[in-house]
C-alpha positions in Angstrom: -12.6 -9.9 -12.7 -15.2 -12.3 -11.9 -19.1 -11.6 -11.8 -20.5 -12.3 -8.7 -23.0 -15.7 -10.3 -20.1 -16.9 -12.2 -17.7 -16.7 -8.8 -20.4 -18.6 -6.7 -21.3 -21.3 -9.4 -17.3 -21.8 -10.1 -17.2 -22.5 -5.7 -19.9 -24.8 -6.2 -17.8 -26.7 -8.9 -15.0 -26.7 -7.0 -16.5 -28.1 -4.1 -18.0 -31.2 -5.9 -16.3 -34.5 -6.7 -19.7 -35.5 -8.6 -21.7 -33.8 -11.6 -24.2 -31.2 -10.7 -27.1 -29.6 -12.4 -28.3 -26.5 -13.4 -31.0 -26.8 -10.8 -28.8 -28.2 -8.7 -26.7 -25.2 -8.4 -29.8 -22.4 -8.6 -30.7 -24.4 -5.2 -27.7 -24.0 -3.3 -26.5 -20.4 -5.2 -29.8 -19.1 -4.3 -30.9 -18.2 -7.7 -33.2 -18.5 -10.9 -32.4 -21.9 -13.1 -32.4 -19.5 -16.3 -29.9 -17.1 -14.8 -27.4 -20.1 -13.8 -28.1 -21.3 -17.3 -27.6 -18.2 -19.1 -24.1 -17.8 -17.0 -22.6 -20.8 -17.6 -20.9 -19.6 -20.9 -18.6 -17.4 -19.2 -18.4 -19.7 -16.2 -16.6 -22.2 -18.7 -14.2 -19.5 -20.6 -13.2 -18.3 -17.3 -12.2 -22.5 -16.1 -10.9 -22.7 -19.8 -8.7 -19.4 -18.9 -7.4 -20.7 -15.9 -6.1 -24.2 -17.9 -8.9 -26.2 -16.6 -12.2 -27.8 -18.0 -15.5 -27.9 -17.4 -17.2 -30.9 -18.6 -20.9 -31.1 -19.9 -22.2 -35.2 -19.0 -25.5 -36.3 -20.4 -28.5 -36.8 -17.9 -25.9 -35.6 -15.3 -24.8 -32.1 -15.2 -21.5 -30.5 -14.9 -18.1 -31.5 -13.7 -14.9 -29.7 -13.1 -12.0 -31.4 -14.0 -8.1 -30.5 -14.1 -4.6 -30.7 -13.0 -4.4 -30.4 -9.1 -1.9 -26.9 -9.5 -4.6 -25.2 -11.9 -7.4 -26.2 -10.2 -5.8 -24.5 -7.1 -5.1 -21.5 -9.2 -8.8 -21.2 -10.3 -9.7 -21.4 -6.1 -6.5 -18.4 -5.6 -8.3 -16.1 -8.3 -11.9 -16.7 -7.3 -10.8 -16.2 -3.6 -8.9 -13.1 -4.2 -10.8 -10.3 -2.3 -10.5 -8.2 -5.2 -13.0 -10.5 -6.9 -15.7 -10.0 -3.7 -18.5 -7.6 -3.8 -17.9 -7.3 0.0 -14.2 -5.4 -1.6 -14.6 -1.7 -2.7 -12.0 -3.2 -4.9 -14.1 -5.2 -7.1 -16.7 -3.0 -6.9 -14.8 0.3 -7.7 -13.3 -2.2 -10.7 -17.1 -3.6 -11.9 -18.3 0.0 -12.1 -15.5 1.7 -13.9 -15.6 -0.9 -16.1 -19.2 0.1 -17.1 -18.3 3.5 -17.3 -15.6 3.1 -19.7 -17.7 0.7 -22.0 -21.2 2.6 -22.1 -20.8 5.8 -20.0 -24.7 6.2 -19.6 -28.0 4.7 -18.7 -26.6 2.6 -15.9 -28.3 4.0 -12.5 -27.3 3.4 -9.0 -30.0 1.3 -8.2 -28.5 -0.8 -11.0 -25.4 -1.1 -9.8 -26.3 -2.4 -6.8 -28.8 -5.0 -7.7 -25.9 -6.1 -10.1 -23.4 -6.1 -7.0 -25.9 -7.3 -4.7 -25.4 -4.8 -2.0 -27.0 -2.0 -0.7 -27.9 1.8 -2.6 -25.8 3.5 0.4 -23.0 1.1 -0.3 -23.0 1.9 -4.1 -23.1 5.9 -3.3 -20.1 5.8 -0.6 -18.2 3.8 -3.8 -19.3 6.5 -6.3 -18.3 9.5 -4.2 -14.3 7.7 -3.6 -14.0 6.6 -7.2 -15.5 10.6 -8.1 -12.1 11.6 -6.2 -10.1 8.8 -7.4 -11.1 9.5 -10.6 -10.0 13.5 -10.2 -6.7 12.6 -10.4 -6.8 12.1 -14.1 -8.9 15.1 -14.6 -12.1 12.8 -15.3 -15.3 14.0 -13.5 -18.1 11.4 -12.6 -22.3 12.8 -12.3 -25.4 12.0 -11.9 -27.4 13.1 -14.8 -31.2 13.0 -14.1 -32.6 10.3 -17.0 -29.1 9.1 -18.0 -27.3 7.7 -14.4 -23.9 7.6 -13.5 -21.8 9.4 -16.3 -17.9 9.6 -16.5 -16.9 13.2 -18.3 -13.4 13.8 -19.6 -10.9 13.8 -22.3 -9.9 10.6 -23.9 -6.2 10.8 -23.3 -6.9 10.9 -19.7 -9.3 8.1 -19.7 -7.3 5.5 -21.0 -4.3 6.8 -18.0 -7.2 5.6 -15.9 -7.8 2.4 -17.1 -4.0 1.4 -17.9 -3.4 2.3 -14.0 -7.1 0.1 -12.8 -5.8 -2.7 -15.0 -1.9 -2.6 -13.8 -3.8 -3.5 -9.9 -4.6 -7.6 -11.5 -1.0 -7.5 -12.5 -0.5 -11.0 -10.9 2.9 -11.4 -9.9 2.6 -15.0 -8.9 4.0 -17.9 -11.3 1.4 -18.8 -13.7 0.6 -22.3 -15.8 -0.3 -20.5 -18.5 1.7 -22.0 -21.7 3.0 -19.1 -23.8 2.8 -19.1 -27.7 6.1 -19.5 -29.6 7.4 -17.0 -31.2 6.7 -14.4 -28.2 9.4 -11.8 -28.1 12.4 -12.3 -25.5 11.1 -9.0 -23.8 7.7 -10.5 -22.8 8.1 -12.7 -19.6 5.4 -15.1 -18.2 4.1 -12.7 -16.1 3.0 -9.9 -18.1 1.8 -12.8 -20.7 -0.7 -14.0 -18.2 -1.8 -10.2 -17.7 -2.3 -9.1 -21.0 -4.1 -12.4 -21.6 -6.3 -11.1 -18.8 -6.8 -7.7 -19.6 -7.0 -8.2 -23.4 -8.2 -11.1 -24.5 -9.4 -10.3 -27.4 -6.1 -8.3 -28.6 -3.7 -10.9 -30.8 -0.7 -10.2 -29.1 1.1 -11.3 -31.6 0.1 -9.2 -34.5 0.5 -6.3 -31.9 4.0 -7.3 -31.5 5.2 -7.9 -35.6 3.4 -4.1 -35.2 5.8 -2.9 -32.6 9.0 -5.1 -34.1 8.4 -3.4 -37.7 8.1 0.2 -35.5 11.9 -0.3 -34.1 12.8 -1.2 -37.6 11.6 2.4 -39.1 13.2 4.1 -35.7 16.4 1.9 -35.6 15.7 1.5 -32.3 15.6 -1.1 -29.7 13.3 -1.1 -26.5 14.4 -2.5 -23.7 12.0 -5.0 -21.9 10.0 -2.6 -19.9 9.4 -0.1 -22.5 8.5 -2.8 -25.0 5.3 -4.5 -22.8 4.2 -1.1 -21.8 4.0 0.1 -25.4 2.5 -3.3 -26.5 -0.1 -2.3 -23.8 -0.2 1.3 -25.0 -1.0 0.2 -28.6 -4.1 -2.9 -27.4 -5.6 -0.3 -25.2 -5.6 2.2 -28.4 -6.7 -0.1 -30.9 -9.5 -1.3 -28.6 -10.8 2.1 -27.8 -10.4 3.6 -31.4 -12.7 0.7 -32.9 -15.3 1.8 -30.5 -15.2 5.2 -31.3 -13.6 6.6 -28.3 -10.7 8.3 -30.0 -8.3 11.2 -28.7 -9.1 14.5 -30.6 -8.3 16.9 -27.9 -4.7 18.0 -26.9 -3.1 16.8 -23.8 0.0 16.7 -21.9 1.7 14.5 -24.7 1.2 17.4 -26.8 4.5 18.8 -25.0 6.7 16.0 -26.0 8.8 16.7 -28.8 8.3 14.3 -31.6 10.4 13.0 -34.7 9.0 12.8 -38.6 10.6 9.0 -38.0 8.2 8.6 -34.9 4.9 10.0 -36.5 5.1 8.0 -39.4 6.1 4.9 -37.5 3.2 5.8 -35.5 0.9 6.6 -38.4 1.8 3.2 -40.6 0.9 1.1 -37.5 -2.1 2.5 -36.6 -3.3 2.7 -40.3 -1.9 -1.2 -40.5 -3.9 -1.9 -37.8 -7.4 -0.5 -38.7 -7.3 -0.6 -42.7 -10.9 0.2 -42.6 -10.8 3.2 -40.2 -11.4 6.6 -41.1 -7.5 8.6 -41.6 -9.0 12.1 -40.4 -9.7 11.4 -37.2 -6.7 9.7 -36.2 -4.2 12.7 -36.3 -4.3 12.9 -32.4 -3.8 9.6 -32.4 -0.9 9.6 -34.3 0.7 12.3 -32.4 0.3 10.3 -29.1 1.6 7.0 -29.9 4.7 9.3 -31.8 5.2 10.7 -28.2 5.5 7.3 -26.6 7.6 6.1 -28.9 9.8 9.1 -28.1 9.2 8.8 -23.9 9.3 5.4 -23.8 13.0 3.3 -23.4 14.5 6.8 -24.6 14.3 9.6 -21.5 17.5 11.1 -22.8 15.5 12.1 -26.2 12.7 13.5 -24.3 11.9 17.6 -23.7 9.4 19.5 -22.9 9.0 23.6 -22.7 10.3 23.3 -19.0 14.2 23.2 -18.9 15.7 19.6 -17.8 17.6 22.2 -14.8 14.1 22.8 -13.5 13.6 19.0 -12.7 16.9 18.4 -11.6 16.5 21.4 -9.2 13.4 19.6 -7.7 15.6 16.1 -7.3 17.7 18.2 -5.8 15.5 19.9 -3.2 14.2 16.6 -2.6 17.6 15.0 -2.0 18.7 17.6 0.7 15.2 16.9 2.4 16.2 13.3 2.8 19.3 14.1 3.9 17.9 16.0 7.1 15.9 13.0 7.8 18.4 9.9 7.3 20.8 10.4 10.2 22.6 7.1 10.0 23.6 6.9 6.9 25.1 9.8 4.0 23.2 10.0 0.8 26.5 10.4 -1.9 24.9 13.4 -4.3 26.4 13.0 -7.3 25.6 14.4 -11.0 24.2 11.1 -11.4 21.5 10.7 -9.0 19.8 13.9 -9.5 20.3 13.7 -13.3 18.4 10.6 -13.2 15.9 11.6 -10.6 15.0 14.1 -12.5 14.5 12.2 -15.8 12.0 9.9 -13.8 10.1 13.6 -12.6 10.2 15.0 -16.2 9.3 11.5 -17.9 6.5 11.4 -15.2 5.1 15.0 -15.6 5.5 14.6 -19.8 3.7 11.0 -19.7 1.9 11.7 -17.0 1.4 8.0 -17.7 0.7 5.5 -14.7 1.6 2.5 -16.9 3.2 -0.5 -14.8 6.8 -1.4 -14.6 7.3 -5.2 -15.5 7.4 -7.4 -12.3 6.2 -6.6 -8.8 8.8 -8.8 -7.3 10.6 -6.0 -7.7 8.7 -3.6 -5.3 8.3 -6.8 -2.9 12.0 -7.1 -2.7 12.6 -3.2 -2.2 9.7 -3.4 0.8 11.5 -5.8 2.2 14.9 -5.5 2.0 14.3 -1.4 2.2 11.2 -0.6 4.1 12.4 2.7 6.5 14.0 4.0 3.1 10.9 2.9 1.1 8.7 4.9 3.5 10.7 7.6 3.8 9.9 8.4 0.4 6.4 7.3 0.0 5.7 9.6 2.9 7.7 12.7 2.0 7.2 12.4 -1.8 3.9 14.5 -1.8 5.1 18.2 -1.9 6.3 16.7 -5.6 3.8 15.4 -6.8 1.8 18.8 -5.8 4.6 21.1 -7.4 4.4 18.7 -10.6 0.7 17.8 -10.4 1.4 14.3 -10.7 1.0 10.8 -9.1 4.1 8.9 -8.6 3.0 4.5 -8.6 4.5 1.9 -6.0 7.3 1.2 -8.9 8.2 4.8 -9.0 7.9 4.9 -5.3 10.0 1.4 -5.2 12.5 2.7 -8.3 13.1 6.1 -6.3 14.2 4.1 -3.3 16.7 2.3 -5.2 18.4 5.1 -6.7 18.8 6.5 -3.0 19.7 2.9 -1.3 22.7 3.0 -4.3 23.8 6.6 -3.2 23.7 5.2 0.8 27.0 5.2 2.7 27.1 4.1 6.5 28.1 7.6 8.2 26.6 7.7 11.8 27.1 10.9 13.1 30.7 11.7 13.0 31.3 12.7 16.9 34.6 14.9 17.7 36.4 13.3 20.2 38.9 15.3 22.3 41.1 12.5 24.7 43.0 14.6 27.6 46.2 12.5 28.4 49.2 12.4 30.7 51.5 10.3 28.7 54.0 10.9 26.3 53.1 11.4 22.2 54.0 8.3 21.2 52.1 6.5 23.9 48.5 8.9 23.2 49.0 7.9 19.4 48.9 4.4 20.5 45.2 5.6 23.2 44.0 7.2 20.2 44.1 4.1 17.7 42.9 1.7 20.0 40.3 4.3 21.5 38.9 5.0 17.3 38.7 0.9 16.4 36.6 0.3 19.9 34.1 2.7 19.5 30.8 1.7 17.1 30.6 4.8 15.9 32.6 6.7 13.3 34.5 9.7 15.1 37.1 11.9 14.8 39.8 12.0 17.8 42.1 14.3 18.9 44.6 13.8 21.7 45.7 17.2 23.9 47.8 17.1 27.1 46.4 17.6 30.2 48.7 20.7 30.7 47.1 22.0 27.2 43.9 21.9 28.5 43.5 25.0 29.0 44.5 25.8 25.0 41.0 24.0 23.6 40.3 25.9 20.5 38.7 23.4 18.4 34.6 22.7 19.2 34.3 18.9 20.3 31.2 16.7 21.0 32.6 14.8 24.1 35.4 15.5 25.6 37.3 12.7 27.6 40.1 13.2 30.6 41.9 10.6 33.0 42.3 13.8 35.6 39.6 15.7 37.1 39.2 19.2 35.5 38.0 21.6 38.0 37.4 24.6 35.5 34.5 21.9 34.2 31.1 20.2 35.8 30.6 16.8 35.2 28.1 16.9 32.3 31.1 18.7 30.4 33.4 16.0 30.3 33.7 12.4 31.3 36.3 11.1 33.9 37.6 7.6 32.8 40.9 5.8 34.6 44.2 6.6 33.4 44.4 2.9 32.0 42.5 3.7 29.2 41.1 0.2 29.4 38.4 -2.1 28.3 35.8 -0.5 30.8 36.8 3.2 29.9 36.0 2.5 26.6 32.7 1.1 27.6 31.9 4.5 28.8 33.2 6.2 26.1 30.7 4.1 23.6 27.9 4.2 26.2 27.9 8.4 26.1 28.5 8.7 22.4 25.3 6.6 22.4 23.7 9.4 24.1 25.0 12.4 22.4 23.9 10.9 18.8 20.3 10.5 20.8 20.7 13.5 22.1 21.6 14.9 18.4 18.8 13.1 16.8 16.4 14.4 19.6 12.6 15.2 18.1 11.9 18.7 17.7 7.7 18.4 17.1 6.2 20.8 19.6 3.5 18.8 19.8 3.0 14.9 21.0 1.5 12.5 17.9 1.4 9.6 19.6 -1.5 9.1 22.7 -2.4 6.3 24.8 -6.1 6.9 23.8 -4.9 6.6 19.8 -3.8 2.9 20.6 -5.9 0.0 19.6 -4.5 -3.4 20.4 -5.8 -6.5 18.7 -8.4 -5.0 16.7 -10.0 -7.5 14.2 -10.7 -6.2 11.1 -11.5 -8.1 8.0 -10.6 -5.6 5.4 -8.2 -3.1 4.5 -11.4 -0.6 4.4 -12.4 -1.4 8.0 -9.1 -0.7 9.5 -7.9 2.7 7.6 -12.0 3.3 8.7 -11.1 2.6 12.5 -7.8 4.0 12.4 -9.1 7.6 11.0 -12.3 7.8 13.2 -10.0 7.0 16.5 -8.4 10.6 15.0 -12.0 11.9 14.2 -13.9 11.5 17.5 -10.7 13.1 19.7 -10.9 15.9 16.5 -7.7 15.4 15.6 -9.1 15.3 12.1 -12.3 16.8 10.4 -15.0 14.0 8.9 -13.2 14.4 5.4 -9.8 12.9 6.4 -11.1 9.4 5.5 -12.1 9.8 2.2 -8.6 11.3 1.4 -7.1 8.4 2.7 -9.4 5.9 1.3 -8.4 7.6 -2.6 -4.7 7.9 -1.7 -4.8 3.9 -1.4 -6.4 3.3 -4.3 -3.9 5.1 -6.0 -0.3 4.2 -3.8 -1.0 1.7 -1.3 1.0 2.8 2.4 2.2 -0.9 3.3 6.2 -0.7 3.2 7.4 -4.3 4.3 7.7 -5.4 7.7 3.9 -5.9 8.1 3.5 -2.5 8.4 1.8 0.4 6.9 1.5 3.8 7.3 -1.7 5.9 5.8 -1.2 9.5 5.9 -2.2 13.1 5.0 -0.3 16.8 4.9 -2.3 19.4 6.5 -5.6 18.7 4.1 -8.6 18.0 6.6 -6.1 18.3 9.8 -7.0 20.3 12.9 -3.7 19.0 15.0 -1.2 16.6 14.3 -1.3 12.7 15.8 -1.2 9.1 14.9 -2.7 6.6 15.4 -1.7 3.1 16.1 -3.9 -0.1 15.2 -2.5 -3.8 16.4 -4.5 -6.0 14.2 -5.6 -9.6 15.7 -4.5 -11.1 12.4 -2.7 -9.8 9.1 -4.6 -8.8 6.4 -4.3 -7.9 2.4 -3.4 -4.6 2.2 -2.1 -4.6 -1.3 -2.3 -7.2 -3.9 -0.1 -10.3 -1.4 1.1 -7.8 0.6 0.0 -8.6 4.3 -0.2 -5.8 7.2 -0.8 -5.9 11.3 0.7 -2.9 12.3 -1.2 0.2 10.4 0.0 3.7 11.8 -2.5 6.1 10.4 -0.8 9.5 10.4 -2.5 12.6 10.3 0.7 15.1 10.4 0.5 19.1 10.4 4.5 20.0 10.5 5.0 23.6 9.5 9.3 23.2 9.1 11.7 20.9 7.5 13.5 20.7 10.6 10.3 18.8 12.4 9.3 16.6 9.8 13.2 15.5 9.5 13.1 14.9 13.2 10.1 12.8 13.7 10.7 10.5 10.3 14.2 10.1 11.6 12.8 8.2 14.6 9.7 6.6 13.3 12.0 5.0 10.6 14.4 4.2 13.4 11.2 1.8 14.2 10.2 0.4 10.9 13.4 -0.9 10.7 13.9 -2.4 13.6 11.6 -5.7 13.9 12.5 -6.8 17.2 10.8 -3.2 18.1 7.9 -4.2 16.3 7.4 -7.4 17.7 7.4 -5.4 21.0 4.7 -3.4 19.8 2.6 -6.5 18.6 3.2 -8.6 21.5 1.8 -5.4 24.0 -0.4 -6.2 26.4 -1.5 -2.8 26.8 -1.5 0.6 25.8 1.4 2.2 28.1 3.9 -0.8 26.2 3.3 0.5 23.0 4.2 4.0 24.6 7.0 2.5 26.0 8.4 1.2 22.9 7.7 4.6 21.2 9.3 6.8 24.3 12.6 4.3 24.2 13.8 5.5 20.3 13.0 9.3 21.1 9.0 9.1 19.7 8.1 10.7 23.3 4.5 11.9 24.3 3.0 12.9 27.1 -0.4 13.5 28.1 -2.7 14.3 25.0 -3.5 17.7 23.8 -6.6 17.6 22.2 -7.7 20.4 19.7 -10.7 22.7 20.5 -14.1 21.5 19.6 -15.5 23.7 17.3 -18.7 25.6 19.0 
């Protein structure tokens, strides 16, 4: 993360051809010749980081030279918004990283002369990271004569910074030369992290550590499992040498551990710190023994709860999909929910937010995936509640894969019952070429018309060359005797309507309103659209004034965008009066999550009370996501009742709002 001096005088750099003074650049930085000076030592080991060089020439001041690709990457990572004080990213990153190092003495007013904005600004930041911070049990204060202080266990603590860290995880191909002699299970990508994160941890005494570890266990970890313990062991290391080391129990406590593990733990630890005091390490012991257990090895792992408890809850959570994905069958198998509910019990054990190598790998799910994707992101909350966990974008991404392998096309299967005149042989013959016409998989039945009257099997559509007098019109459809090309046209055209019919929304209520739709609205920032989206809610009191907040620390934690340019913030019940959403059509795309670029954003504040609603209404809205020429509709509206249109046309009906009761 850059410092806001060093990012101004590294824009300054790259903006000359010539050398440039230190007085030069306090002129047009708009600040003190000594602080320039005093920066310019981390201004060159963060151009030396990026592969390039910063040169020193006598009598004429500094120049900025390198290859053309690295320069550019040294302009990509100083123009990332997470490295802007204007981003509550780099802000919320600046000030936890104070908290972890010194945890006292550091003031609000400090912070914000450091970040150069505002003391309101600062406080807004403190009270969303307080909540963000909640999640891993930590508590941030106040304390009169001390500042801003992080309280919590240290376990829990370094969950938080693993999961802060794993947001720089830059995906993007890197010039950064790797050393020889790195292991096959460390790719370019998670090099140029570490490097980043840690770069004062030798990665490659930390991996002869972890190589001589698999020899004691006999084990192997596969790729994943092998980065995410080498980042296990730096973060330890780091934070034992300071003196912030786990003593209390914690959730790892649970995991059931080898003698093998904890003294392959134990000798690496002690190999590690020679010097360090033995006593105070048996925690740590214990907790790198239960990663070595967890990780690459789910099949080892136990805990006090029964593996048939978490398999129960994959289960539960299947069925619920299944109510909500109409077009397709979810295959339930042994297999999925055994291994959904290894990833539950792995995540409530862990309770570890530690990356999984490559976020190419969520980009292609997003894209290739995004209705399932967000099917999951938004129904995976009643989980994470029973569990009292936080699932990441690659457990999100991971879940969706496991599901999209379990998918089978199977749009409703309609019964068909086609009333003939002719002979057997001759309705076998109508019934074929009727069942490879029609888009839709069906089951069809042929009766005679003087049998109609012996109709003892239930039916969906029932289809007759004759009128039937005993029948109105909406209980059959008349077609020619032919049984041609047009007929089934008709056919097709009302098994269209039944399966909309079937999917029909059940809400009671209307989400989407006219006055919820904003069309080209420019905002800068992810902030200043989830802001507009949730005060459009707010100020028709959909939602009470705490709804924001919620949905400013869900982000931070799993950001809503799902592919398609779309995303879709939302909230349960917590801080909602009635349910609605609404619907921002942004004037240009913006960074919603790290590349990830959004111009729809559909900020849902949803109060179903029964499966069968919330299966209704995702069933349609997904219907959407999926379907870009629908979105492009929405985008190219000119005005609200388009958007409506578009909505009303795949079953998302409304009608004029209802608006909650203002509170006397």
């Amino acid at each position: 993360m850059l410092d806001i001096t060093t990012e101004k005088i590294i824009h300054i750099l790259l903006e000359k051809d010539e050398p440039i003074t230190s007085k030069q650049i306090a002129k047009e930085i708009n600040m003190s010749l000594s602080t320039v000076k005093h920066n310019m030592r981390y201004v060159r080991e963060y151009i030396e980081s990026c592969g390039a060089e910063l040169q020193l020439l006598p009598r004429k001041g500094f120049l900025l030279q390198g290859e053309e690709k690295r320069l550019q990457e040294l302009a990509n990572t100083s123009n990332d918004p997470r490295n802007k004080a204007y981003s509550f990213d780099f802000r919320k990153h600046y000030i936890l990283d104070i908290l972890f190092q010194r945890n006292s003495n550091y003031t609000v007013q400090i912070f914000a002369d450091d970040l150069a904005v505002g003391r309101t600004i600062i406080t807004k930041d403190l009270e969303l990271i307080k909540n963000w911070l909640s999640y891993f049990d930590l508590k941030l204060s106040i304390i009169k004569n001390r500042g801003v202080c992080l309280q919590g266990n240290e376990f829990n603590k370094r969950q938080a910074i693993i999961f802060e860290n794993n947001s720089y995880f830059n995906e993007e191909e890197t010039q950064t030369p790797m050393m020889d002699g790195i292991d096959y299970r460390i790719d370019a990508h998670f090099y140029h992290y570490f490097l980043h994160c840690y770069p004062n941890q030798d990665l490659m005494m930390l991996q002869k550590l972890l190589l001589d570890a698999e020899t004691t266990l006999k084990f192997t970890y596969d790729e994943i499992s092998f980065t995410q313990l080498c980042e296990y062991i730096a973060l330890s290391l780091i934070r034992i040498s300071t003196g912030n080391i786990i003593e209390e129990a914690n959730i790892l406590n649970r995991a059931k551990i080898s003698d093998l593990q904890y003294e392959a733990s134990r000798t690496l630890i002690n190999t590690a710190l020679p010097f360090y005091n033995k006593e105070n390490l048996t925690m740590e012991y214990h907790c790198l023994a239960a990663q070595f257990a967890l990780n690459g090895a789910y099949d080892r792992a136990s805990s006090t709860i029964k593996m048939d408890y978490y398999e129960a809850i994959a289960e539960q959570f299947i069925q619920k999909l299944k109510s909500i994905i109409v077009n397709k069958k979810i295959i339930t198998n042994d297999g999925l929910i055994s291994d959904l509910g290894m990833l539950f019990q792995k995540k409530k054990l862990q309770k570890s937010y530690q990356m999984m190598n490559g976020t190419s790998f969520i980009r292609d799910i997003k894209k290739d995936l995004p209705s399932l994707y967000g099917i999951v992101l938004t129904n995976i909350q009643p989980i994470e509640q029973k569990l009292h966990i936080k699932f990441s974008e690659n457990d999100i991404a991971y879940i969706t894969m496991l599901l999209s392998n379990a998918l089978k096309d199977d749009l409703f299967t309609l019964r068909i019952i086609l009333v003939t005149t002719k002979d057997e042989n001759t309705s076998r013959y109508i019934r074929q070429k009727v069942s490879k016409s029609l888009s839709f998989l069906n089951t069809i039945s042929t009766l005679h018309y003087e049998q109609i009257n012996q109709i003892d099997q239930e039916y969906d559509l029932l289809v007759s060359p004759l009128p039937l007098t005993d029948k109105s019109e909406e209980e059959y459809l008349l077609i020619s005797p032919r049984f041609d090309n047009q007929d089934i046209l008709l056919i097709d055209e009302r098994l269209k309507q039944i399966q909309k019919e079937k999917q029909s929304i059940l809400v009671s209520n209307n989400l989407f309103h006219e006055n919820l739709i904003a069309l080209h609205y420019h905002a800068k920032t992810k902030d200043e659209a989830l802001a507009y989206g949730s005060s459009l809610l707010e100020q028709h009191h959909y939602v009470t004034p705490e709804f924001i907040t919620n949905i400013k620390v869900r982000e931070s934690i799993l950001p809503t965008s799902i592919g398609n340019g779309v995303s879709i913030p939302h909230e349960y019940k917590k801080h909602v009066n009635q349910g609605a959403i609404s619907v921002l059509i942004l004037d240009h795309p913006i960074i919603w999550a790290k590349d990830e670029k959004v111009d729809l954003v559909f900020t849902m504040a949803l109060d179903f009370t029964k499966n069968s609603e919330i299966g209704s209404f995702f069933a349609h809205f997904y219907e959407l996501i999926e379907n870009e020429s629908l979105l492009d509709r929405i985008r190219q509206s000119q005005d609200a009742s388009e958007v409506m249109e578009v909505l009303n046309e795949i079953g998302l009906t409304a009608g004029p709002p209802t608006l909650p009761q203002e509170e006397n």
